[in-house]
C-alpha positions in Angstrom: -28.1 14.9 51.7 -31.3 14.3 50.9 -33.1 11.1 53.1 -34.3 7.8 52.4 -37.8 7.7 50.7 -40.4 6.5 52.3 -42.8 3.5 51.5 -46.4 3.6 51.9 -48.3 0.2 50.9 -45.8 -0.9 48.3 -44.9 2.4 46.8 -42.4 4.5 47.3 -43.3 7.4 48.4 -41.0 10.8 47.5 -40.1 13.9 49.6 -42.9 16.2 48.5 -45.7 13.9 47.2 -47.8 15.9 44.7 -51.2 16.7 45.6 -53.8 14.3 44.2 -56.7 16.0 46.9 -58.3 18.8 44.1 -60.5 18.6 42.1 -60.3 16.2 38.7 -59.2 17.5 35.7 -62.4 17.9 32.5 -62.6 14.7 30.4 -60.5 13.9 27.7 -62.1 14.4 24.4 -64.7 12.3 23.5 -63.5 11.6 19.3 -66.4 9.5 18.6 -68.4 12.9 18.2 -67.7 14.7 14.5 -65.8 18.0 15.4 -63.4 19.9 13.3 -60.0 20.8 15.1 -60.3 24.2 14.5 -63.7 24.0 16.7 -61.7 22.7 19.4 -60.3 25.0 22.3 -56.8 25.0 23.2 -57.6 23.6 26.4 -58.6 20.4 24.8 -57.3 17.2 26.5 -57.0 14.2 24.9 -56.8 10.6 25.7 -53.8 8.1 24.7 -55.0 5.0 22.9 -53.4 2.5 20.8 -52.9 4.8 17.7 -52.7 8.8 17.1 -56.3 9.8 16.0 -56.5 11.7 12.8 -58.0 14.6 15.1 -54.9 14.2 17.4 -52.3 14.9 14.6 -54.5 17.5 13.5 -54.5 19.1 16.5 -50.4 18.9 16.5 -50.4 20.3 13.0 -52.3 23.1 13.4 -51.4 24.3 17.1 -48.3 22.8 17.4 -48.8 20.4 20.9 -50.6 18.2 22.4 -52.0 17.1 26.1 -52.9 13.7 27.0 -55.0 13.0 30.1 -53.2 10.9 32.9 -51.1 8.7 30.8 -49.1 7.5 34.3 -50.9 6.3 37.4 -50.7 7.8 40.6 -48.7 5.0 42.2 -46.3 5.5 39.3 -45.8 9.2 39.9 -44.7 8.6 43.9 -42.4 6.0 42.6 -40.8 7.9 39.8 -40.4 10.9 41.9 -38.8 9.3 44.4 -36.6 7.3 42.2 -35.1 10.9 41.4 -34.8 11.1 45.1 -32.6 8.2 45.8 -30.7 9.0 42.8 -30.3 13.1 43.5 -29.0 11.0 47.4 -26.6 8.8 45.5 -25.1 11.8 42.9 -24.3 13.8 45.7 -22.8 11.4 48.2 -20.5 10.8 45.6 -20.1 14.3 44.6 -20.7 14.1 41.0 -20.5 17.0 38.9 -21.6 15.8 35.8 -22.8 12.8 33.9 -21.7 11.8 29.9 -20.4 15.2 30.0 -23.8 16.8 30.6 -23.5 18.9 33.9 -25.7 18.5 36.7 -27.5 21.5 38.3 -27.2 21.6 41.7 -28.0 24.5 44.0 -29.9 25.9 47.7 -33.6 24.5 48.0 -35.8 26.5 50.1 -34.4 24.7 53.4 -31.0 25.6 52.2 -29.7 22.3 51.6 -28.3 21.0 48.4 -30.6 20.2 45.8 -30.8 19.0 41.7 -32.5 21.3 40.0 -32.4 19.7 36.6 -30.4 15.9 35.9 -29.7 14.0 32.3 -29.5 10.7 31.9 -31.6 10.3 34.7 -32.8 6.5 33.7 -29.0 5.5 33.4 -29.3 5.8 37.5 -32.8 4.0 38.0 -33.6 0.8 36.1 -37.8 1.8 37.1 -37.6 5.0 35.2 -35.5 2.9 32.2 -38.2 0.3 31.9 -41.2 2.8 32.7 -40.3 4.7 30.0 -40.0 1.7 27.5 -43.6 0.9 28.8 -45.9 -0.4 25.6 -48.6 2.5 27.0 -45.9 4.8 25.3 -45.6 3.5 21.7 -48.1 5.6 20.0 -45.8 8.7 20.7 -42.8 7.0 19.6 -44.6 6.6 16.1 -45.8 9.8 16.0 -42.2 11.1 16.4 -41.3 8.6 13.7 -41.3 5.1 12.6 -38.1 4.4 13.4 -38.1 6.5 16.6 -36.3 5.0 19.8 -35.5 6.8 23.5 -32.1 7.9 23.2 -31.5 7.1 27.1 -27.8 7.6 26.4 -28.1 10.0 24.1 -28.0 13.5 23.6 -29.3 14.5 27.1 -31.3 11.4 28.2 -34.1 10.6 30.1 -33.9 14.9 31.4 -35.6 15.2 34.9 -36.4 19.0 35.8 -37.4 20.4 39.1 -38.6 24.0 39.8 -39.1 26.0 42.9 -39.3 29.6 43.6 -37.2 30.7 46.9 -35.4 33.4 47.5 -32.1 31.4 46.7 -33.5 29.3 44.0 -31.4 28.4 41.2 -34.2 27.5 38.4 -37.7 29.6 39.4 -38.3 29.8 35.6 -36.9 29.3 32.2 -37.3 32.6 30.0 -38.5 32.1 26.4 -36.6 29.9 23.7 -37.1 27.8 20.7 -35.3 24.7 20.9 -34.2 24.9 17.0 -31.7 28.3 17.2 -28.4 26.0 17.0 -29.9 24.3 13.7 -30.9 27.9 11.9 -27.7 29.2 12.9 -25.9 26.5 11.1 -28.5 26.1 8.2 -30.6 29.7 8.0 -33.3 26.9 7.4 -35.9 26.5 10.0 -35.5 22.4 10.6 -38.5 19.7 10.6 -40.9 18.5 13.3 -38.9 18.6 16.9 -41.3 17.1 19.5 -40.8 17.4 22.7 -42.3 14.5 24.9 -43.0 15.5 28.5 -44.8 13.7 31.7 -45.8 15.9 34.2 -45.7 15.1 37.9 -47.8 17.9 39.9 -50.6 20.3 39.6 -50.1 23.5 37.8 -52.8 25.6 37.1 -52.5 28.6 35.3 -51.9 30.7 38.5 -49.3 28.6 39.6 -46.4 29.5 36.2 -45.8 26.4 34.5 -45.2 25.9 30.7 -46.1 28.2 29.0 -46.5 27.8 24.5 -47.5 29.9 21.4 -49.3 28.0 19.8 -49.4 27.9 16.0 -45.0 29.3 16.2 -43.7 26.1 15.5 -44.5 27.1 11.8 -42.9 30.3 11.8 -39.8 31.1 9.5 -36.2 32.0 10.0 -36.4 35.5 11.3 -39.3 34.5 14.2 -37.5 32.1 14.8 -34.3 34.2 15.8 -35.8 37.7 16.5 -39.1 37.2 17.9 -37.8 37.7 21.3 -34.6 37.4 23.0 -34.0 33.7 23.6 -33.7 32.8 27.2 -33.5 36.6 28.6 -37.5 37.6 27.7 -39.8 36.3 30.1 -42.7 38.6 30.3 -46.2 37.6 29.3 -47.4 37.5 25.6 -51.1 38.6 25.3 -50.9 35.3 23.1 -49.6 32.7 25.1 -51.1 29.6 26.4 -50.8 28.5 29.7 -50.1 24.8 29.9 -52.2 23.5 32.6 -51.9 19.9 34.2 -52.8 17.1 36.5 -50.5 14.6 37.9 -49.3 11.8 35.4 -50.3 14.0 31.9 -48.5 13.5 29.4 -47.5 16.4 26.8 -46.3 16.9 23.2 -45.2 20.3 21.8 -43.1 21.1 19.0 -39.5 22.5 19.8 -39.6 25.1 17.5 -42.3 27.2 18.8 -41.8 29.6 21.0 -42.2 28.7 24.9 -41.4 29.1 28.5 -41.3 28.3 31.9 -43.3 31.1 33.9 -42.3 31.3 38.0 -44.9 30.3 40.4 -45.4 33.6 42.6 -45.7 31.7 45.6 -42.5 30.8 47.3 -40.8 27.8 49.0 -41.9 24.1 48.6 -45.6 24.9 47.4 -44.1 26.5 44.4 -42.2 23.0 43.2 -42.9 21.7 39.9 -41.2 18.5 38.1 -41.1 17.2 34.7 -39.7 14.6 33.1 -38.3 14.7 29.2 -38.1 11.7 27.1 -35.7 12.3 24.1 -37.4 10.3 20.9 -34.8 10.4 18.6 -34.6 9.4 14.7 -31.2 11.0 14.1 -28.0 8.6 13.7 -27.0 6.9 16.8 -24.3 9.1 18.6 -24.1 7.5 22.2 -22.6 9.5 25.2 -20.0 8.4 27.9 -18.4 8.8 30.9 -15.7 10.5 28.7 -18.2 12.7 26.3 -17.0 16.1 26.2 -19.1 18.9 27.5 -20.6 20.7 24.4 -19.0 24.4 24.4 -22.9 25.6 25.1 -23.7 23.6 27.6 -20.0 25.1 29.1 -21.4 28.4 29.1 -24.9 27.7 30.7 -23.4 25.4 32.7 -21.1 28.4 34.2 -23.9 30.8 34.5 -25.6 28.3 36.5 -22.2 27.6 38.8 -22.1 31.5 39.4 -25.7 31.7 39.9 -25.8 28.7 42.5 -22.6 30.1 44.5 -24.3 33.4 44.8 -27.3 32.1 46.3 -24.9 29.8 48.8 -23.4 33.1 50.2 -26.4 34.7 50.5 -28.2 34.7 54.0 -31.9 33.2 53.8 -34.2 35.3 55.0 
């Protein structure tokens, strides 16, 4: 079970803090100059302010995502990653399996002890995460998702927490490519609207180290890209045309669900390969709360027992 977080001058400080030490990431884009977005590189970093820029949404429309510069503190990154510590402690000392009929993912950690890999609903368990991610700072991205726009924390998923390391028992060293709109085209053949996914990142990833991984300019494509560009979930090698999503502690992203992307394993192994993320579902659909007694969707039954399979593999194997 995992142990007590520690405190260091007020903070809290998590297991594995990330590293702060390297060097600082370019400067956000200075928009007072005139540029046109398709001047910009893709590597362009953008700061958070009280509104979307014009060049901001243009940069969304065209390439289909976004990277804001350091949107949380540093003092806010300990604390919310050890918040998913004392809550990871608390969900298994009471052995929970699920939570409003979204499963948890539990499974080895490099150490071999019991750790989640991926959690919904994760503000439901810490009222800092709830009201962090209700924080005024945050309000331009809700209007960009939509006037009306509101964090579903008990809906669909939640607040989603994601944590991946690379070991030889690991149950989530990647995430193979995928478009987050295939259940809507199946239903409709139609290719739905806008699907922005709202992410804070918690560690250091450069391009060496895996990490997200987008192609850009997909989110436009049509019905049959969308399906048959590659095999959803089971491709994961390289495209010559893919961007490598590099952050800093505290960034803040924005991408569009229905381009293509990926997670991409970090080659080295055990705790220097970990890499969290946090998901914050903006949602403009009708209200459809979850509960205790939500049912598990028949998808999320059959990832859900992949992942089961997976996880008791790895507990019978011997470590290394």
């Amino acid at each position: 079970m995992s142990s007590p977080a520690a405190v260091v001058s007020g903070v809290p400080m998590p297991r594995h803090p990330p590293d702060f030490s390297g060097s600082p990431p370019p400067p956000p884009l200075d928009e007072t100059a005139a540029v046109e977005v398709r001047e910009l590189p893709l590597g362009t970093r953008f700061r958070l302010q009280g509104e979307i820029t014009p060049l901001q949404q243009a940069f969304l429309t065209l390439h289909g995502f976004l990277v804001f510069d350091r949107v949380a503190s540093p003092e806010e990154v300990n604390t919310a990653l050890a918040e998913i510590d004392r809550v990871e402690a608390e969900l298994l000392g009471a052995g929970r399996q699920s939570v409003n009929g979204v499963p948890l993912w539990f499974g080895p950690d490099p150490d071999g002890n019991e750790y989640l890999y991926r959690m919904g609903f994760s503000s439901q368990y810490s009222p800092w995460l709830s009201q962090f991610v209700h924080d005024e700072r945050f309000e331009p991205v809700r209007r960009l998702v939509g006037a009306d726009a509101r964090i579903g924390e008990r809906e669909k998923d939640g607040v989603v927490f994601n944590r991946y390391v690379n070991a030889p028992n690991s149950l989530r060293p990647n995430l193979g490519w995928h478009t987050d709109s295939l259940r809507d085209v199946f239903y409709t053949f139609k290719v739905p609207g806008p699907m922005l996914n709202v992410g804070l990142h918690y560690d250091r990833v450069r391009p060496q180290d895996g990490g997200l991984r987008l192609l850009p300019g997909t989110h436009t494509q049509g019905v049959w890209g969308t399906l048959f560009r590659k095999l959803q979930f089971v491709s994961q090698a390289a495209d010559r045309h893919e961007l490598a999503v590099e952050t800093w502690p505290g960034d803040l992203t924005v991408h569009d669900g229905r381009m293509w992307h990926r997670v991409d394993a970090n080659p080295v192994q055990g705790w220097g390969s970990l890499r969290r993320s946090m998901y914050v579902p903006y949602i403009v659909d009708a209200v459809l709360e979850k509960h205790e007694a939500s049912p598990t969707p028949l998808y999320l039954r059959v990832f859900d027992a992949v992942v089961r399979w997976r996880a008791a593999r790895a507990r019978r194997r011997p470590r290394a």
